[in-house]
C-alpha positions in Angstrom: -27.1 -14.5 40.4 -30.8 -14.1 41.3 -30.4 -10.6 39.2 -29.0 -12.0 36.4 -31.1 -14.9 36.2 -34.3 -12.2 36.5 -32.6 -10.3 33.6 -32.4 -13.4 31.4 -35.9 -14.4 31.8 -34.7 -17.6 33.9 -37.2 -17.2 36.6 -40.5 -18.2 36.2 -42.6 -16.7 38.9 -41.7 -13.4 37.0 -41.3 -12.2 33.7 -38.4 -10.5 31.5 -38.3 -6.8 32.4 -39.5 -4.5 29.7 -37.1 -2.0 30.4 -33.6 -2.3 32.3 -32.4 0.8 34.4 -28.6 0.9 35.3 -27.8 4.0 37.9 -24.2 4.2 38.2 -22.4 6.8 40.2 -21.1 9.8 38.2 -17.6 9.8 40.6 -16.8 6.0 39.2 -18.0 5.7 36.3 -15.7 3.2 34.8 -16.5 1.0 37.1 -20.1 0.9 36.9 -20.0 1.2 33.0 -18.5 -2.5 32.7 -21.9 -3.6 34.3 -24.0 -1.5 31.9 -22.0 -2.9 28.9 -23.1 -6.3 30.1 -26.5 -4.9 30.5 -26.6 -3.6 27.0 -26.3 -7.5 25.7 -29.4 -8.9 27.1 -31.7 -8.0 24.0 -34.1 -5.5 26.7 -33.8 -1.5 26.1 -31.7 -0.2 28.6 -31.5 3.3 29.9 -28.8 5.0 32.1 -29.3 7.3 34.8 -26.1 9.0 35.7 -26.4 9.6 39.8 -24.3 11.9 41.9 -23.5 14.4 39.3 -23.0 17.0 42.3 -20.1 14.8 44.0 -18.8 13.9 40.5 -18.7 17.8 39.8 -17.0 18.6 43.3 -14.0 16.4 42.2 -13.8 18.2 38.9 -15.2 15.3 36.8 -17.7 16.1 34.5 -19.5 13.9 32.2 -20.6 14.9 29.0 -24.3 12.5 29.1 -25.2 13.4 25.3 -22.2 11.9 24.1 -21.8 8.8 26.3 -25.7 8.0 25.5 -24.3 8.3 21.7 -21.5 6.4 22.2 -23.7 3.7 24.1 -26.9 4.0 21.5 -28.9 4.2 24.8 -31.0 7.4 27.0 -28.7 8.9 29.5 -30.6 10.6 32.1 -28.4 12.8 34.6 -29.8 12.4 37.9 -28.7 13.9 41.7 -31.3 10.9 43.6 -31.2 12.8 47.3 -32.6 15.9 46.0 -34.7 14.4 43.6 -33.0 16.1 40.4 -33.4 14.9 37.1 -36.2 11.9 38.5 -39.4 12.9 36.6 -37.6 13.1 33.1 -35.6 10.0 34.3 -39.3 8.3 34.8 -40.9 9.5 31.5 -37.1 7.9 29.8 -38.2 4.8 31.3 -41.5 4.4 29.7 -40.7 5.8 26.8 -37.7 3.3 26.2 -40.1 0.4 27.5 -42.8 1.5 25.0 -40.5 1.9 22.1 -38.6 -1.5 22.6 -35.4 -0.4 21.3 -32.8 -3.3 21.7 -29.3 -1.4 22.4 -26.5 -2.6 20.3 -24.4 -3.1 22.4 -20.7 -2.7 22.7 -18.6 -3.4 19.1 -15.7 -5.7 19.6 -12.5 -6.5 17.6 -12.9 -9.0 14.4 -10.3 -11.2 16.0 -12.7 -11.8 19.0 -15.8 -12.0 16.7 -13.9 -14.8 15.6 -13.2 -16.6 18.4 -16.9 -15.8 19.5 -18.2 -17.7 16.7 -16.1 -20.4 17.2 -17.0 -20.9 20.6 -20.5 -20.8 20.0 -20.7 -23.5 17.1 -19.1 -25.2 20.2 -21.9 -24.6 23.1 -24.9 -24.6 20.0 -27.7 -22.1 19.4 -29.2 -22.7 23.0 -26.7 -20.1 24.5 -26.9 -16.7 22.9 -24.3 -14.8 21.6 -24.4 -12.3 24.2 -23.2 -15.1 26.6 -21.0 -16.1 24.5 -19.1 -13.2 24.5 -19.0 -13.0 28.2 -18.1 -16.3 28.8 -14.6 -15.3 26.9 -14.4 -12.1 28.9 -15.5 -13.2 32.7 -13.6 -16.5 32.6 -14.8 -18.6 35.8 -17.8 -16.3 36.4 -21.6 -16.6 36.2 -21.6 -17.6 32.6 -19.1 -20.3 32.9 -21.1 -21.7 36.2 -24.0 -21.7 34.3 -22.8 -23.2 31.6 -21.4 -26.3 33.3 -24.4 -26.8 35.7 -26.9 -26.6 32.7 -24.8 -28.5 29.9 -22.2 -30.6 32.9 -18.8 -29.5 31.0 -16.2 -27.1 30.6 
């Protein structure tokens, strides 16, 4: 929570981040691509740095990083971290996205949950952004919800 809460500008002894960098392991990437999608809704450029493309390889998975950055609208940086592959273009991605301050898109959802979305947030008000809005319909009883209820007291 004290991630998120960074992420979001919600901490005052330190600023928003210009730039957020998600490394997720090449082996599970569906796992780790949920968080990025989540990532990709905070309004900050995001870049992805795709680790352990070795061990990913040896199991005969092999990810294709110029389409998934298409498909994400964000850099994806193939990286193997313990032999320091991929780190120095990986570095020069980071500032490059920080110093451009592209806002990913972000993932596209159905019409009927843009819908429900909208409804939801006439409900909460313009102090919650969208993006929140969207994951409080998807991560029912998670950190959005919480929030929600200990900033606003309801459900």
């Amino acid at each position: 929570m004290v991630a998120v809460d960074l992420l979001l500008g919600r901490r005052p002894e330190e600023p928003r981040p210009d730039v957020v960098l998600s490394i997720v392991d090449a082996s599970n990437l569906d796992r780790h691509l949920y968080l990025t999608t989540q990532l990709l809704d905070l309004g900050e450029p995001v870049v992805l740095a795709v680790n352990m493309i070795d061990a990913a390889e040896a199991q005969g998975i092999k990810v294709d990083c110029v389409r998934l950055s298409q498909e994400l609208g964000i850099p994806v940086v193939p990286i193997q971290a313990n032999k320091g592959i991929g780190l120095d273009t990986l570095t020069k991605t980071v500032i490059a996205a920080a110093e451009a301050g592209v806002v990913p898109r972000g993932p596209a959802f159905p019409a009927e949950f843009e819908k429900e979305v909208a409804a939801l947030q006439e409900e909460v008000g313009d102090e919650v952004p969208g993006f929140l809005t969207r994951r409080l319909l998807l991560d029912v009883g998670g950190y959005t919800e919480q929030w929600l209820v200990g900033t606003h007291g309801r459900r």
